[in-house]
C-alpha positions as CSV (number, residue, x, y, z in Angstrom):
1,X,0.0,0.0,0.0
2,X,1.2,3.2,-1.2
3,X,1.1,5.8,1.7
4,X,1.2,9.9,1.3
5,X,1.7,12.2,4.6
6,X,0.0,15.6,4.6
7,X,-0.2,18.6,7.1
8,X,-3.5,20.7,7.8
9,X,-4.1,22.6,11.0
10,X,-7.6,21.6,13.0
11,X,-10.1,24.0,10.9
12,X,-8.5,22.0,7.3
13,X,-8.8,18.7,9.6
14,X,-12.7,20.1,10.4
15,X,-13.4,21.1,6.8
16,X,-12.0,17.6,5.8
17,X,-14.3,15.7,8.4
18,X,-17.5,17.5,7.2
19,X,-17.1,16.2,3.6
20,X,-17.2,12.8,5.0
21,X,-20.4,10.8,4.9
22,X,-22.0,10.0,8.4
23,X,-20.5,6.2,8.4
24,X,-17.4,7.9,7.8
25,X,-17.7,10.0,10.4
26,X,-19.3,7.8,12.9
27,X,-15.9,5.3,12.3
28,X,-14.1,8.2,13.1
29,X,-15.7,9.0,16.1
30,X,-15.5,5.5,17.7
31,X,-12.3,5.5,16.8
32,X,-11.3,9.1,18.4
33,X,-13.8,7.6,21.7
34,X,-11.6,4.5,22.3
35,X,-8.8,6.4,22.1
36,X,-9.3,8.9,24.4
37,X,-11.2,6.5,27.4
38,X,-8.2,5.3,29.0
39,X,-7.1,8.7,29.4
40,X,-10.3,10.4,30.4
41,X,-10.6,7.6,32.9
42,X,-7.2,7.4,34.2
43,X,-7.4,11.1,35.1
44,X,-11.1,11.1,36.6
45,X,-9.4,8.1,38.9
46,X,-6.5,10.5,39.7
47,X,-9.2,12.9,40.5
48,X,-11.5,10.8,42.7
49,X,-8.7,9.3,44.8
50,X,-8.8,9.9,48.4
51,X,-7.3,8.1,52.0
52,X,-9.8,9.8,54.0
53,X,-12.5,6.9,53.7
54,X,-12.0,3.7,54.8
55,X,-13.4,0.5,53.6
56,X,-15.1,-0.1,56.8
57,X,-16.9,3.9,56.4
58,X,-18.1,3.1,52.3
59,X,-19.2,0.0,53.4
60,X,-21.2,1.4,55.9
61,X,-22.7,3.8,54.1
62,X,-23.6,1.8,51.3
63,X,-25.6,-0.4,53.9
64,X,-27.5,2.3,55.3
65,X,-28.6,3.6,51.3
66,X,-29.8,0.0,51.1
67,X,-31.6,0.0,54.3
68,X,-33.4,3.3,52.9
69,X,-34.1,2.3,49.3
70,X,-36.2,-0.5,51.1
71,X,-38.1,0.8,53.4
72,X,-39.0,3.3,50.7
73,X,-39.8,-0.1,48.7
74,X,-42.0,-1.3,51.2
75,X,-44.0,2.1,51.6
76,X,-44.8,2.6,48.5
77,X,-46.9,-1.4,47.9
């Protein structure tokens, strides 16, 4: 396969990408989506990290949104 390298600045890039059909486009898009997820999601996790909760303290909470979700469950039948 015979390859060609060309330079265009984002607005060419954008003028090039409107031309495209919509399957075209929709590759390229799932294309650009998988390669940006690991790095979206490595820097929400950077974001989100904490050592002020323990285990013991999420798992505690999580128990107690339970024990509200269904006793709202049962007032409502």
């Amino acid at each position: 396969m015979k390859t060609i390298s060309i330079e265009l600045d984002k607005n060419q890039f954008i003028r090039v990408l409107n031309k495209l059909n919509d399957e075209d486009k929709l590759e390229i898009f799932n294309e650009l989506k998988k390669s940006l997820f690991l790095k979206r999601f490595n820097k929400l996790l950077k974001s989100t990290k904490t050592n002020d909760l323990t285990l013991d303290e999420i798992t505690k909470e999580v128990e107690l949104v339970r024990k509200h979700r269904y006793e709202k469950g049962k007032q409502i039948q």
